[in-house]
VEXDREN-2710 file (C-alpha; in Angstrom, 1 decimal):
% VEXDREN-2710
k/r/px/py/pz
1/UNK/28.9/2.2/-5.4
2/UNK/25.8/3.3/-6.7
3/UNK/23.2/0.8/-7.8
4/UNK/20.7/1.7/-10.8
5/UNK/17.2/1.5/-10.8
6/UNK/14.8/0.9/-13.5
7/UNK/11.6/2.0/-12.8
8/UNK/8.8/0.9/-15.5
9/UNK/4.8/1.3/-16.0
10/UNK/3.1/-1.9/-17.2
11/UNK/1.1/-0.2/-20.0
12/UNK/-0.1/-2.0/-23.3
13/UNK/1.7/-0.2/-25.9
14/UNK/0.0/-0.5/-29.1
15/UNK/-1.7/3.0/-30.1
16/UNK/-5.4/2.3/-29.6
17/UNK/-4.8/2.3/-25.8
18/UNK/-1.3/3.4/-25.4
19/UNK/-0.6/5.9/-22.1
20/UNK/0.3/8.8/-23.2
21/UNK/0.8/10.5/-19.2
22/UNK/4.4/10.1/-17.4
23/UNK/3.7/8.2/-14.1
24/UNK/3.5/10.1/-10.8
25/UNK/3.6/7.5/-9.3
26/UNK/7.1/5.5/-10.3
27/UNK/8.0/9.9/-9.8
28/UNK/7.1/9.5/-6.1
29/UNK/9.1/6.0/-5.8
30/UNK/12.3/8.0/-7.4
31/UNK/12.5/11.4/-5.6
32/UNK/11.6/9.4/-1.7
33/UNK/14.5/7.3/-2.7
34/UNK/16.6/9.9/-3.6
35/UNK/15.7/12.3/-0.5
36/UNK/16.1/9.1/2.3
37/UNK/19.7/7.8/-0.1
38/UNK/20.9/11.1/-2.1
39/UNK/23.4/9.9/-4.6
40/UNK/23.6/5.8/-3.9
41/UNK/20.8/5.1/-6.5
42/UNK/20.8/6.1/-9.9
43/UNK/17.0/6.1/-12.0
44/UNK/16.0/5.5/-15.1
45/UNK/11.9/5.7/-16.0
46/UNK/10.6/3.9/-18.9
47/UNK/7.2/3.6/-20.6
48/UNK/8.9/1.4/-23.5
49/UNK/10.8/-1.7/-24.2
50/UNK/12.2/-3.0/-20.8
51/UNK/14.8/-5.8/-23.0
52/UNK/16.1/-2.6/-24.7
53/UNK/16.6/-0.5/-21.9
54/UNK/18.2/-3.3/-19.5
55/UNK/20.7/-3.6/-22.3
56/UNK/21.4/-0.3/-22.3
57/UNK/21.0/1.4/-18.8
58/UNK/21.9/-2.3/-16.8
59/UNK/20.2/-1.1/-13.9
60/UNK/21.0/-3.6/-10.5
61/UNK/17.2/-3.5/-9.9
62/UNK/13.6/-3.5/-11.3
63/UNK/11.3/-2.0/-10.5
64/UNK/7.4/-2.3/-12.0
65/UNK/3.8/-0.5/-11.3
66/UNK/0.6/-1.8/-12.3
67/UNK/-3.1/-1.1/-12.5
68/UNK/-5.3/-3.9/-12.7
69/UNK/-6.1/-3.9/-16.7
70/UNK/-2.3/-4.2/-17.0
71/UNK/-1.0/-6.9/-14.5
72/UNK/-0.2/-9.3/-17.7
73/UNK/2.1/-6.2/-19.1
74/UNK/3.7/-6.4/-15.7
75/UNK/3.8/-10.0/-15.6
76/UNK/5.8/-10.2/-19.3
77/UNK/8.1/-7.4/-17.8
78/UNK/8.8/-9.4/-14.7
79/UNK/9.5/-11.8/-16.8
80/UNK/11.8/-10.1/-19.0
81/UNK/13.6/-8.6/-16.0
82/UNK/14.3/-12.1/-14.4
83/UNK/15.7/-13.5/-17.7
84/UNK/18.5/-11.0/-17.4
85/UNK/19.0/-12.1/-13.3
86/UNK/17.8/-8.8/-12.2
87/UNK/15.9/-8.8/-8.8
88/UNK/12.3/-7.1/-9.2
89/UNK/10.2/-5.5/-6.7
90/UNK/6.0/-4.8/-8.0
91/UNK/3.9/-2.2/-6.8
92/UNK/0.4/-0.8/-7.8
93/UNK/-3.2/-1.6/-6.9
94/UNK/-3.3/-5.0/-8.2
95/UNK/-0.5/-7.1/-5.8
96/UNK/-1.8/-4.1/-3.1
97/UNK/-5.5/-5.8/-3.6
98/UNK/-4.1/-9.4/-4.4
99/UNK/-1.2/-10.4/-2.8
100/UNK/-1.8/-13.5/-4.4
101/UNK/-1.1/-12.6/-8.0
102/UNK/2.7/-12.6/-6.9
103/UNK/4.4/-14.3/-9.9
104/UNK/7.9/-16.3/-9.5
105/UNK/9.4/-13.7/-11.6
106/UNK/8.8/-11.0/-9.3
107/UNK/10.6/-11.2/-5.7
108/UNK/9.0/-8.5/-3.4
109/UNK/5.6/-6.8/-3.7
110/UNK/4.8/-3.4/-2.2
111/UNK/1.3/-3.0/-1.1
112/UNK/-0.2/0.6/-0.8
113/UNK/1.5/3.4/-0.9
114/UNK/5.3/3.1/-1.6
115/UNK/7.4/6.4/-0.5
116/UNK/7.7/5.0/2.7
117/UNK/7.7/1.3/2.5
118/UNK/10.2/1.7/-1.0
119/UNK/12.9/3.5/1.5
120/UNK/12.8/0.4/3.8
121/UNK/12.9/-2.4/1.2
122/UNK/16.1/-0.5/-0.5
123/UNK/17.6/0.1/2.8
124/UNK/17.7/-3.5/3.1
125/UNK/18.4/-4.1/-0.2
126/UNK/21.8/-1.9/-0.1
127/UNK/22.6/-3.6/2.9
128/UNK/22.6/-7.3/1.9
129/UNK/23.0/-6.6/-2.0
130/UNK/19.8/-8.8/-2.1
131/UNK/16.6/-9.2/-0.8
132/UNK/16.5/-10.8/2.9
133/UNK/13.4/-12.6/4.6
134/UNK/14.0/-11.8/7.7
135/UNK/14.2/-7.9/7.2
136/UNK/11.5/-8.3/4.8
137/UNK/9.4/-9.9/7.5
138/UNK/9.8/-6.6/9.7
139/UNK/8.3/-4.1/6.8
140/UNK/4.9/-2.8/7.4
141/UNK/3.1/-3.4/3.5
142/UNK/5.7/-6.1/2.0
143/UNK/4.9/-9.1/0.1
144/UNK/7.6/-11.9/-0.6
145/UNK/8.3/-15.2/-1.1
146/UNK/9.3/-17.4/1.9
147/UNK/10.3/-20.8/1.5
148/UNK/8.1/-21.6/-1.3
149/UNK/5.1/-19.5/-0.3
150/UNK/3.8/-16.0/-0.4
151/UNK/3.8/-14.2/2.5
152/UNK/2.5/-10.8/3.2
153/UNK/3.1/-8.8/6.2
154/UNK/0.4/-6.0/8.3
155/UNK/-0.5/-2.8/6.2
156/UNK/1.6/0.4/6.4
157/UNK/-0.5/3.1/7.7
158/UNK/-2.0/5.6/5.1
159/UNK/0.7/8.5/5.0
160/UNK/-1.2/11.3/7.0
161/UNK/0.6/14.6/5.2
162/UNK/1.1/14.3/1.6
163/UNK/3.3/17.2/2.2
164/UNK/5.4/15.2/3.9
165/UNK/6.6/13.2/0.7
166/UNK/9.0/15.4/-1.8
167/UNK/7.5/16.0/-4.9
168/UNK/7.4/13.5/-7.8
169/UNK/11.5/13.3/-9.7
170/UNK/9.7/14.8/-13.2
171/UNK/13.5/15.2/-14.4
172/UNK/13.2/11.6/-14.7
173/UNK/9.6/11.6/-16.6
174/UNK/8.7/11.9/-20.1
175/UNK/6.7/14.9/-20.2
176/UNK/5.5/15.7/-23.8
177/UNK/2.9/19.1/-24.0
178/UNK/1.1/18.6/-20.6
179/UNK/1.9/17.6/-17.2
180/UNK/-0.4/16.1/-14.2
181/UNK/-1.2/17.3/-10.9
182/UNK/-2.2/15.7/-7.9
183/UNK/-4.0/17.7/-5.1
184/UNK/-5.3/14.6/-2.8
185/UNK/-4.9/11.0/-2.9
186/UNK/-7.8/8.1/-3.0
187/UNK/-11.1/9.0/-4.4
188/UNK/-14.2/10.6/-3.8
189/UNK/-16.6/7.5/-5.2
190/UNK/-17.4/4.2/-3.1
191/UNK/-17.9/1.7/-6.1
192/UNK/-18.8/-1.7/-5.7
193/UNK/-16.1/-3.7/-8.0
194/UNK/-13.3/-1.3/-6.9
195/UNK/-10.9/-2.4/-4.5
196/UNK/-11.0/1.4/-2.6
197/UNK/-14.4/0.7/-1.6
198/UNK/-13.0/-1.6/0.8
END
């Protein structure tokens, strides 16, 4: 049976600071999935109204990415997600910087980069047709709750070939008149307040 997966960025969407770029990296999340599960997961990637499109797509799963400026978006769309008893898994810099910022409405966190760690959490997931500490516990990057606390397990090692990952799912993105491209990963400053510095 094939479980679907709504994948959403937390973005403010009023036009003064609206996104107007599809997101790599929920593009990255979908096509590792699909390469490690083929046709067991079905995607749907939204920058819109997440009460709208659970109605409509009733995906099995959510899934959110955040930067910081936009955790509260995430946090409403955590919400949102757990009012319609849909399990949801959080990725992005902020919960990768702060595992703390875990909300109730959000069941697993996925710290650093997520093509590998993603394939491990669903593979669980599928198995149990929910999330299971004691799996959980055994994935490199995961945050969760356990027994009424956050826990975090060790960091996944940096992926060392980006080459190794299959290009982002852009059948799945909303691309308008331009596209993005990226050629590395991290960047090439060393600010102060910024949480690759570290």
């Amino acid at each position: 049976m094939t479980t679907r997966i709504l994948l959403i960025e937390a973005v403010y969407s009023y036009p003064p600071i609206e996104s107007h770029h599809p997101s790599l990296s929920l593009g990255y999340i979908a096509s590792s999935l699909r390469k490690e599960f083929g046709d067991m997961f079905q995607f749907r990637i939204i920058n819109g109204n997440l009460a709208e499109e659970i109605k409509s797509f009733q995906p099995g799963i959510v899934g959110i990415t955040s930067v910081t400026k936009n955790y509260n978006v995430a946090k409403e769309h955590a919400r949102v997600a757990k009012q319609a008893n849909l399990p949801v898994i959080i990725g992005g810099i902020q919960i990768s910087s702060l595992p703390q910022v875990l909300t109730r409405d959000m069941d697993v966190g996925v710290a650093g980069e997520g093509e590998r760690t993603i394939i491990d959490v669903m593979s669980s997931f599928a198995a149990n047709k929910r999330f299971d500490n004691s799996e959980l516990s055994q994935i490199e990057g995961v945050i969760y709750w356990d027994d009424g606390k956050i826990a975090a397990t060790k960091p996944r090692p940096f992926i060392q070939s980006i080459d190794s990952i299959p290009y982002p799912a852009r059948d799945l993105l909303v691309i308008k008149k331009d596209t993005s491209m990226l050629s590395s990963r991290g960047c090439p400053y060393n600010c102060a307040f910024c949480s690759t510095s570290r």
